[in-house]
Jmol script that loads the backbone (N, CA, C; Angstrom):
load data "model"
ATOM      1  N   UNK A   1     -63.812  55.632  43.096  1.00  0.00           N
ATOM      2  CA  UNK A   1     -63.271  56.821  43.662  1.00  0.00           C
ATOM      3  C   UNK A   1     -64.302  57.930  43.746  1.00  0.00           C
ATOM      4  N   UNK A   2     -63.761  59.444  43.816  1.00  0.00           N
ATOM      5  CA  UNK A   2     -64.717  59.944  44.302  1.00  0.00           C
ATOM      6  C   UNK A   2     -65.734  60.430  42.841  1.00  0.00           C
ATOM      7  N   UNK A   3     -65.338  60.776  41.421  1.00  0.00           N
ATOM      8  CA  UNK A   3     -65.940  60.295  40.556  1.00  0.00           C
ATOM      9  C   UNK A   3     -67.018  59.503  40.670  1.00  0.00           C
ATOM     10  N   UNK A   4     -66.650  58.289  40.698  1.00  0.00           N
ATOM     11  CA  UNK A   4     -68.011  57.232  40.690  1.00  0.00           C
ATOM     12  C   UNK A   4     -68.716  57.569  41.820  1.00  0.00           C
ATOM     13  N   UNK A   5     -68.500  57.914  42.972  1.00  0.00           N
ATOM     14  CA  UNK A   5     -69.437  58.340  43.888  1.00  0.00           C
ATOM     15  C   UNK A   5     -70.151  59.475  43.432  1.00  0.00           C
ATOM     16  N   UNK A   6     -69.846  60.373  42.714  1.00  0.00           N
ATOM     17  CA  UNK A   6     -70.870  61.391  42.051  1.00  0.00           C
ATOM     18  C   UNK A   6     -71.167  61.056  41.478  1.00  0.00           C
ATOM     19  N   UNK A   7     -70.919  60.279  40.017  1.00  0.00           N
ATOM     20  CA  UNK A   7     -72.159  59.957  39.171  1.00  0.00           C
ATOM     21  C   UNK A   7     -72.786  58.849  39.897  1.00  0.00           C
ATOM     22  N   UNK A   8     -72.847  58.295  40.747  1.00  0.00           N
ATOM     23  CA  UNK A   8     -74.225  57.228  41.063  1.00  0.00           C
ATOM     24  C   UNK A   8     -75.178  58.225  41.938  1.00  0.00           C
ATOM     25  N   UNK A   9     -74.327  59.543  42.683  1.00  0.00           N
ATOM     26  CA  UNK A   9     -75.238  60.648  43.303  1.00  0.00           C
ATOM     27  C   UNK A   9     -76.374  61.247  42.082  1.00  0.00           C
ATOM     28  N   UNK A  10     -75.580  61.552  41.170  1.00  0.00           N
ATOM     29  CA  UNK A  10     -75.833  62.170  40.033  1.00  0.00           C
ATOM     30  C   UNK A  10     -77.007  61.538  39.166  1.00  0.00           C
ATOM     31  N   UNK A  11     -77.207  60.478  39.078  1.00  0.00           N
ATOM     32  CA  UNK A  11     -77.676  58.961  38.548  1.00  0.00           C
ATOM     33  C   UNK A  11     -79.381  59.486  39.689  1.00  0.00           C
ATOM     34  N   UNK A  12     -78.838  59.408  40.120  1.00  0.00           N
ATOM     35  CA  UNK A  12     -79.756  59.133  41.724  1.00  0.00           C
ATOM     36  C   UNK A  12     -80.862  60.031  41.891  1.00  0.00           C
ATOM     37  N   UNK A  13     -80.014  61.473  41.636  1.00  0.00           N
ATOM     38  CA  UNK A  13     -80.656  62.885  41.606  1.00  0.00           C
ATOM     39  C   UNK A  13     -81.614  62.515  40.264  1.00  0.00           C
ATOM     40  N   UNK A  14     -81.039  62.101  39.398  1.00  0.00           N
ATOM     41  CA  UNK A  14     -82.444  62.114  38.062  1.00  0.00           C
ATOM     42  C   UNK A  14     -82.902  60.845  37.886  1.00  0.00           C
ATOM     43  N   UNK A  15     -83.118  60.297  39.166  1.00  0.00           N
ATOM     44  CA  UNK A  15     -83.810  59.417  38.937  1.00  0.00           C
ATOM     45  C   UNK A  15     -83.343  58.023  38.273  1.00  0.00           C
ATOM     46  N   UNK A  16     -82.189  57.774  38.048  1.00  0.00           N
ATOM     47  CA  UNK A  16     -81.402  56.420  37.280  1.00  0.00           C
ATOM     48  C   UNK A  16     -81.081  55.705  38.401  1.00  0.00           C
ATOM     49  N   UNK A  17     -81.213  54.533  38.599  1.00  0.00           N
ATOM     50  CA  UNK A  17     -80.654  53.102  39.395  1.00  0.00           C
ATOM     51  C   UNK A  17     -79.091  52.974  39.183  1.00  0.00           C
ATOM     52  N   UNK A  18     -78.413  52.842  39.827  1.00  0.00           N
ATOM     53  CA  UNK A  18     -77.213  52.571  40.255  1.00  0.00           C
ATOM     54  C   UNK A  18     -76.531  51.540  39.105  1.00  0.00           C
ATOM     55  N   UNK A  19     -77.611  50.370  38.519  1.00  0.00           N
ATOM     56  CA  UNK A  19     -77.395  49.867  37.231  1.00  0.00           C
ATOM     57  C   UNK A  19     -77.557  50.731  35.603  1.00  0.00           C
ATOM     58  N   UNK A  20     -78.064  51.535  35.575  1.00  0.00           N
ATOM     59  CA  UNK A  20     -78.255  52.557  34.717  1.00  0.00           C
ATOM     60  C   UNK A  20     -77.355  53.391  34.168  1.00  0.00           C
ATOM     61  N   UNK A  21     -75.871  53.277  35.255  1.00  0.00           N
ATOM     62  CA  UNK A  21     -75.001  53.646  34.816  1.00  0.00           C
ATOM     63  C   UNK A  21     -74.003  52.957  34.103  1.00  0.00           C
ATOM     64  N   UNK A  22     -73.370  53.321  32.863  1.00  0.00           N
ATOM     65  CA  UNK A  22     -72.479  52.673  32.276  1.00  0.00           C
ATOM     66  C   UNK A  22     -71.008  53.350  32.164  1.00  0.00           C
ATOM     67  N   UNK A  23     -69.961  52.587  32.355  1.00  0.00           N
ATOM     68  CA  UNK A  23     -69.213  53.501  32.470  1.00  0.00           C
ATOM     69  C   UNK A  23     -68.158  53.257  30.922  1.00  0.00           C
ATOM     70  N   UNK A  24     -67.572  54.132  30.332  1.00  0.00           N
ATOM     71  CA  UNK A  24     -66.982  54.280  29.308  1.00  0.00           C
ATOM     72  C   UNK A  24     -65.579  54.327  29.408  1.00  0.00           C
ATOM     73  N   UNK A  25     -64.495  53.959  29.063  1.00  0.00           N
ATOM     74  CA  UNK A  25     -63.142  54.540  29.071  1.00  0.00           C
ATOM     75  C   UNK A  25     -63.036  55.572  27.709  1.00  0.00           C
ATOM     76  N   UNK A  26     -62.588  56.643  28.031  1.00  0.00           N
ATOM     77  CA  UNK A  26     -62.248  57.623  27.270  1.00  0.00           C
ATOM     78  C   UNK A  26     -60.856  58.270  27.068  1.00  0.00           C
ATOM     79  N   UNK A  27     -60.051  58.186  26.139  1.00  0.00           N
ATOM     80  CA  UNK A  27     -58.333  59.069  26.446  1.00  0.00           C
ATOM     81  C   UNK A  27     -58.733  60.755  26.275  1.00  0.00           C
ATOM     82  N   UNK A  28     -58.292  61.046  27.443  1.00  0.00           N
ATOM     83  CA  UNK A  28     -58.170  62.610  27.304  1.00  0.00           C
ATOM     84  C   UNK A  28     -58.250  63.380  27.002  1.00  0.00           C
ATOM     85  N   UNK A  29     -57.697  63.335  25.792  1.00  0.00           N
ATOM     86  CA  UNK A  29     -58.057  64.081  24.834  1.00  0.00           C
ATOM     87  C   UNK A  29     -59.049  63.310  23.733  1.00  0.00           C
ATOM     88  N   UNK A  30     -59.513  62.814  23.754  1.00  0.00           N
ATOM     89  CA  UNK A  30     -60.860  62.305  23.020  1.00  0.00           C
ATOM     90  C   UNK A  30     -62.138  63.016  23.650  1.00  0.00           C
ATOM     91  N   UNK A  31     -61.776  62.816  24.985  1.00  0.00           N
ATOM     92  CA  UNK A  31     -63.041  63.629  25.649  1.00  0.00           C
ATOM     93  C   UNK A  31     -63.323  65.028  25.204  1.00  0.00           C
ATOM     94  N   UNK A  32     -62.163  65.669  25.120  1.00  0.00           N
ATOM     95  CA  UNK A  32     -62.813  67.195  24.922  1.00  0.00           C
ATOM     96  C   UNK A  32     -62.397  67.612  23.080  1.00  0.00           C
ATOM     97  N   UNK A  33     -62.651  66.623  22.410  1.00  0.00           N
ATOM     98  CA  UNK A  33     -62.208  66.525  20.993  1.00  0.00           C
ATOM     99  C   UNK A  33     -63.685  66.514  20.273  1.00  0.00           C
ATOM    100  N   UNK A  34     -63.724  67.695  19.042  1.00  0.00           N
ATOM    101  CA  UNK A  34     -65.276  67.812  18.546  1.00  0.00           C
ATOM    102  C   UNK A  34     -65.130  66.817  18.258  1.00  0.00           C
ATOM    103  N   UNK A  35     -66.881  66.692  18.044  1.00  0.00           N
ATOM    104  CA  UNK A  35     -67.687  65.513  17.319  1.00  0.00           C
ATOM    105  C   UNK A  35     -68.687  64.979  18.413  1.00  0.00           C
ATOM    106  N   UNK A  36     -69.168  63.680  18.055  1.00  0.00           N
ATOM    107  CA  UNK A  36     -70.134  62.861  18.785  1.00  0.00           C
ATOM    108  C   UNK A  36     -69.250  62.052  19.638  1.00  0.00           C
ATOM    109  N   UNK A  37     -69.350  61.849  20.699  1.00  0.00           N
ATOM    110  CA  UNK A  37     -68.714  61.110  21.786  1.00  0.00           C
ATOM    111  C   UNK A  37     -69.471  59.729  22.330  1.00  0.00           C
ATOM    112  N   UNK A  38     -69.263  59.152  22.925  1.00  0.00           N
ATOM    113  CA  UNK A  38     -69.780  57.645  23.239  1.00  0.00           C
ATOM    114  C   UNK A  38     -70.475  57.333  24.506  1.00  0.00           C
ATOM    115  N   UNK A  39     -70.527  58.684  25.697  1.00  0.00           N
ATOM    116  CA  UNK A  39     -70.868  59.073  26.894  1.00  0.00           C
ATOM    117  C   UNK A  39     -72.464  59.902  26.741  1.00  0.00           C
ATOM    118  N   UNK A  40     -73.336  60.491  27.816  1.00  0.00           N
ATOM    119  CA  UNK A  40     -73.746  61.965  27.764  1.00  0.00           C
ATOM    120  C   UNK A  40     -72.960  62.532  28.992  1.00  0.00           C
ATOM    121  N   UNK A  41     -72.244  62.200  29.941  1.00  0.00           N
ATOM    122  CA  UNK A  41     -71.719  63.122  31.014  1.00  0.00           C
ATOM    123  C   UNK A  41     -70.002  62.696  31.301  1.00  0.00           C
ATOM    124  N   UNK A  42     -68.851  63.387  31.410  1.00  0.00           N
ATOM    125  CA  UNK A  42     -67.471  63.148  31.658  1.00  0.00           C
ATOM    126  C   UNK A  42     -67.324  63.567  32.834  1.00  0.00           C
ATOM    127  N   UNK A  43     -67.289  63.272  33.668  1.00  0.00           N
ATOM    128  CA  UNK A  43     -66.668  63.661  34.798  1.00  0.00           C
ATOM    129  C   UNK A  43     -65.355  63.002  35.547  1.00  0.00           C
ATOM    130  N   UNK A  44     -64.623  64.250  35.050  1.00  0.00           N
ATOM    131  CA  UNK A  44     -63.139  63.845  35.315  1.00  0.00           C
ATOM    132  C   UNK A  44     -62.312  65.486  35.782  1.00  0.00           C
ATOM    133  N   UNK A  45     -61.125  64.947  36.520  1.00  0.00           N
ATOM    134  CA  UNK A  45     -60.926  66.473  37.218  1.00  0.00           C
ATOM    135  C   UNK A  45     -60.138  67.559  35.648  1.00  0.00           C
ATOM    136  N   UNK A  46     -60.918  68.450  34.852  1.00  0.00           N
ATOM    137  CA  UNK A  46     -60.280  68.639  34.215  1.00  0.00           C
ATOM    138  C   UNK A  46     -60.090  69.984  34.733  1.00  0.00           C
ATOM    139  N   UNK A  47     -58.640  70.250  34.011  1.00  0.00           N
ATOM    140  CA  UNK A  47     -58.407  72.247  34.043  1.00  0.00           C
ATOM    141  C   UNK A  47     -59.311  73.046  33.377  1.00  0.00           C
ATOM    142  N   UNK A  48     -60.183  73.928  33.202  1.00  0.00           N
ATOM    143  CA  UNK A  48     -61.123  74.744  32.930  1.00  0.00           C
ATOM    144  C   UNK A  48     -60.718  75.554  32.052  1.00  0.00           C
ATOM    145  N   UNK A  49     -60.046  75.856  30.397  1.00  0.00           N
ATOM    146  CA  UNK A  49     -59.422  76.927  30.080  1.00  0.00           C
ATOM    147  C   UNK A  49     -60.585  76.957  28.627  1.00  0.00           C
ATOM    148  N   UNK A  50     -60.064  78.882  28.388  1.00  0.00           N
ATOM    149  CA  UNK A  50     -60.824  79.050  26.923  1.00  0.00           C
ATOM    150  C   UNK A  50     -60.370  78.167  26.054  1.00  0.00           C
ATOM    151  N   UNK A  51     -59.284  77.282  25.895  1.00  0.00           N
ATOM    152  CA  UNK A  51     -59.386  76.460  24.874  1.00  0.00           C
ATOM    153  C   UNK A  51     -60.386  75.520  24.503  1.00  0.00           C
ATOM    154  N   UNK A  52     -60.661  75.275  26.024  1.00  0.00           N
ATOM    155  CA  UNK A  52     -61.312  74.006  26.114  1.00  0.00           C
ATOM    156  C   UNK A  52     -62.575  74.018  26.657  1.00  0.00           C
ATOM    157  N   UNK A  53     -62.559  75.675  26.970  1.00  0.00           N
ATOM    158  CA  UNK A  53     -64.710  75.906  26.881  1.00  0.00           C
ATOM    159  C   UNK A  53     -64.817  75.972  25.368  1.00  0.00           C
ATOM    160  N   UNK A  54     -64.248  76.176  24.295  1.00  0.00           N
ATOM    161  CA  UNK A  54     -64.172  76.527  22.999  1.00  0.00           C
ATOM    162  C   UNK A  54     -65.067  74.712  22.511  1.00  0.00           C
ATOM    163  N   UNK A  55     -64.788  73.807  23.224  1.00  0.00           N
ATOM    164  CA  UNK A  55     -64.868  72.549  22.489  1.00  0.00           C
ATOM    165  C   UNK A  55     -66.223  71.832  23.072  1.00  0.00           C
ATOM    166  N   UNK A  56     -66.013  72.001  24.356  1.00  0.00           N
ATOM    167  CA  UNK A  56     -67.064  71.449  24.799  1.00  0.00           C
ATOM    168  C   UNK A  56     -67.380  72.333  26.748  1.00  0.00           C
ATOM    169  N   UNK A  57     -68.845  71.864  26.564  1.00  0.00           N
ATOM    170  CA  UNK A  57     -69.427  72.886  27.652  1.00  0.00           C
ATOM    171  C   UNK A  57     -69.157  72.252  29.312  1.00  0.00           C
ATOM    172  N   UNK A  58     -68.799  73.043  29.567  1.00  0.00           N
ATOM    173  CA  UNK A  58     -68.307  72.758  31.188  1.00  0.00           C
ATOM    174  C   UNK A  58     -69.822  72.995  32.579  1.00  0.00           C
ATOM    175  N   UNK A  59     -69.640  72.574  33.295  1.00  0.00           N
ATOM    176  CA  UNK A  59     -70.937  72.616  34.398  1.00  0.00           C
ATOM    177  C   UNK A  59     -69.713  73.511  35.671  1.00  0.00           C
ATOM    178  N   UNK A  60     -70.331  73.971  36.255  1.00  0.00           N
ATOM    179  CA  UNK A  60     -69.916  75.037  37.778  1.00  0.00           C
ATOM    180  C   UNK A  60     -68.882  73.719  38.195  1.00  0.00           C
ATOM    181  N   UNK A  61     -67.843  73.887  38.507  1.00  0.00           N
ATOM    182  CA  UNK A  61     -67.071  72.552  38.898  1.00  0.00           C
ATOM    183  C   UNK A  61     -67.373  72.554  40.319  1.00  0.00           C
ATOM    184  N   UNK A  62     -67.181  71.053  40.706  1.00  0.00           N
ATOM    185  CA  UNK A  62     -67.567  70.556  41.933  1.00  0.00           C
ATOM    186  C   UNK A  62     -66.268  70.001  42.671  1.00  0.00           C
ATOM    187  N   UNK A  63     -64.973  70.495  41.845  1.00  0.00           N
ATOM    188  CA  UNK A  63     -63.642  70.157  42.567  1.00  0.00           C
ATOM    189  C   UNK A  63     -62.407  71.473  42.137  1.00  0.00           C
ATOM    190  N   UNK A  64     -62.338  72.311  43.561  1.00  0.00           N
ATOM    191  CA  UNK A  64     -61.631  73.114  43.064  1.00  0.00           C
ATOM    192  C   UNK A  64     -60.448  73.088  43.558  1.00  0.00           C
ATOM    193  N   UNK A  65     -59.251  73.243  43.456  1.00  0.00           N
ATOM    194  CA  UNK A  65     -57.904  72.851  43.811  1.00  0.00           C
ATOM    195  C   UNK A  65     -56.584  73.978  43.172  1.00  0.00           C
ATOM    196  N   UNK A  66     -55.979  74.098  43.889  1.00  0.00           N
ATOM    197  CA  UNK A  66     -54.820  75.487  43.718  1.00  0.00           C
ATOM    198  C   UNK A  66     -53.508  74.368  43.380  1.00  0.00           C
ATOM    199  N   UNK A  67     -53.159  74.057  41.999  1.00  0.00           N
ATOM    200  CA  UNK A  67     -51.999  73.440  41.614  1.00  0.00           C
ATOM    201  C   UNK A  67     -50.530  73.981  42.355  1.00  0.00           C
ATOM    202  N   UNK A  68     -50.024  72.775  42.331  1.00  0.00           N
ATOM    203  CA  UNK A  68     -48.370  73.133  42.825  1.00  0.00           C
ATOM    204  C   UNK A  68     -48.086  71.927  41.806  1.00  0.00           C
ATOM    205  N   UNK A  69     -46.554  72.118  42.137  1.00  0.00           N
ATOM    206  CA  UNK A  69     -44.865  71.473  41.955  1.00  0.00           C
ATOM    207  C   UNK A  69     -44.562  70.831  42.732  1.00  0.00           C
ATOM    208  N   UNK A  70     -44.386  70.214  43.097  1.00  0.00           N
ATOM    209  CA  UNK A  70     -43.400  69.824  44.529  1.00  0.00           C
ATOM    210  C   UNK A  70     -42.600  68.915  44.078  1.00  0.00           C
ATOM    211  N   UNK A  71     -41.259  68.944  44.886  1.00  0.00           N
ATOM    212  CA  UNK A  71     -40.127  68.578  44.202  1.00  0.00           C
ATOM    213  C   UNK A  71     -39.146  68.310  45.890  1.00  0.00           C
ATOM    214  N   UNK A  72     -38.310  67.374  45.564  1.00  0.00           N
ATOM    215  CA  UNK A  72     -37.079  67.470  46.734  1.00  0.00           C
ATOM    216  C   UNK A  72     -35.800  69.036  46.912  1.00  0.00           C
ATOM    217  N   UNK A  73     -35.946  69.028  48.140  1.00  0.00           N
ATOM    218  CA  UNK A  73     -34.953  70.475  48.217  1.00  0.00           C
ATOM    219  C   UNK A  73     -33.710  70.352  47.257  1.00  0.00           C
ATOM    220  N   UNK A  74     -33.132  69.059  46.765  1.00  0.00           N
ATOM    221  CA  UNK A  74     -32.112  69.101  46.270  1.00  0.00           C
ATOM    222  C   UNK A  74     -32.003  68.909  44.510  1.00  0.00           C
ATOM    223  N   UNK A  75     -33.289  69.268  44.286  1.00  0.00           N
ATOM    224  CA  UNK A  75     -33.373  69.242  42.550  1.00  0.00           C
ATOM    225  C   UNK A  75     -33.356  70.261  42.177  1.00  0.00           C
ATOM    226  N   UNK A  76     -32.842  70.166  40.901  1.00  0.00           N
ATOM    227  CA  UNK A  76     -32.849  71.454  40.239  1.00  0.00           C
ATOM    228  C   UNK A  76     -33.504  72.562  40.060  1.00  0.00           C
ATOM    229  N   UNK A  77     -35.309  71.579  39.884  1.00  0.00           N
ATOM    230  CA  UNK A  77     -36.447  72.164  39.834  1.00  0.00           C
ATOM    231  C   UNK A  77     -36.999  73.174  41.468  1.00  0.00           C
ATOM    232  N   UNK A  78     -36.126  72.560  42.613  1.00  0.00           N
ATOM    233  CA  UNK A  78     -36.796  73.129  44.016  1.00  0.00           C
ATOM    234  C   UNK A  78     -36.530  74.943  43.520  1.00  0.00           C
ATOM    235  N   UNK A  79     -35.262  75.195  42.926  1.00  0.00           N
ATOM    236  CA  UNK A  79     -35.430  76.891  42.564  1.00  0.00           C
ATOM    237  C   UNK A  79     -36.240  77.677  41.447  1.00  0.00           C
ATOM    238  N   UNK A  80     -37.159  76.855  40.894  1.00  0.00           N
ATOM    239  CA  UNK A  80     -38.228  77.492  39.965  1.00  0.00           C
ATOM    240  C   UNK A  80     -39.294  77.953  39.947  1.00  0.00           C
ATOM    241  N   UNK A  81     -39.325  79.033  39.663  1.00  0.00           N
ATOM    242  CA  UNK A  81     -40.240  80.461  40.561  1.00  0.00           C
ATOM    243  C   UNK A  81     -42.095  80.248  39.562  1.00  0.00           C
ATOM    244  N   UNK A  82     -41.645  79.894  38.398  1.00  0.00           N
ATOM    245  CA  UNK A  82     -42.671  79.449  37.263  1.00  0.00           C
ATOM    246  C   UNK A  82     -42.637  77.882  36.961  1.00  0.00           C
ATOM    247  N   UNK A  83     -43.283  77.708  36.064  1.00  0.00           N
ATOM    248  CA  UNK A  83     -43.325  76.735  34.933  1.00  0.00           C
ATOM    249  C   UNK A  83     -42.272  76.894  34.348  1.00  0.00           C
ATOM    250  N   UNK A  84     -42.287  77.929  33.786  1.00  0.00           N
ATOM    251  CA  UNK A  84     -41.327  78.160  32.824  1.00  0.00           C
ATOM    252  C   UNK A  84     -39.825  78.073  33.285  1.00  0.00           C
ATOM    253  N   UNK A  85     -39.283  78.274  34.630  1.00  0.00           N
ATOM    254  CA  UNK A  85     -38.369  78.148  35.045  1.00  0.00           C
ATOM    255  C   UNK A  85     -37.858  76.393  35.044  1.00  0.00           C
TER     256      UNK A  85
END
end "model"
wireframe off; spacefill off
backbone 0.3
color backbone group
C-alpha cells in the first residue's frame, strides 16, 4: 500500500536496496510505547497529539486528512453534532 511505497522511496533516498528493507509487525500501541522498539522508522497513519509527541518523536507528516463520522441518515448517530454526542 501506500506505506510500503514510501519506505522503499525512503530506503531509496538513503541509499538502501529495496531488499534492505525489513518489515516488522507492530500493535499500536507498542509502537508509540517507551522503551527500545524492534524497527528504526514506523510509518503508519497516526493522529499527531501531545500525548503522543510526549513518547516518541514525530517527522512533518506526509498524510494529512480532516476526520469524519459517517453514518446512514437513519441512525441514531446521523444527529451527532460531536463525538461526544
Amino acid at each position: 500500500g501506500f506505506e510500503a511505497a514510501l519506505a522503499y522511496a525512503v530506503a531509496a533516498e538513503l541509499q538502501y536496496n529495496p531488499d534492505d528493507v525489513r518489515w516488522v509487525r507492530v500493535p499500536f500501541n507498542a509502537a508509540l510505547a517507551p522503551g527500545a522498539k524492534p524497527f528504526d522508522v514506523n510509518l503508519s497513519q497516526f493522529s499527531i497529539t501531545d500525548q503522543r509527541s510526549a513518547a516518541v518523536d514525530f517527522s512533518t507528516p506526509y498524510f494529512d486528512v480532516t476526520q469524519a463520522v459517517v453514518t446512514i441518515r437513519t441512525s441514531p448517530a446521523a444527529a451527532a453534532k460531536t463525538l461526544d454526542d
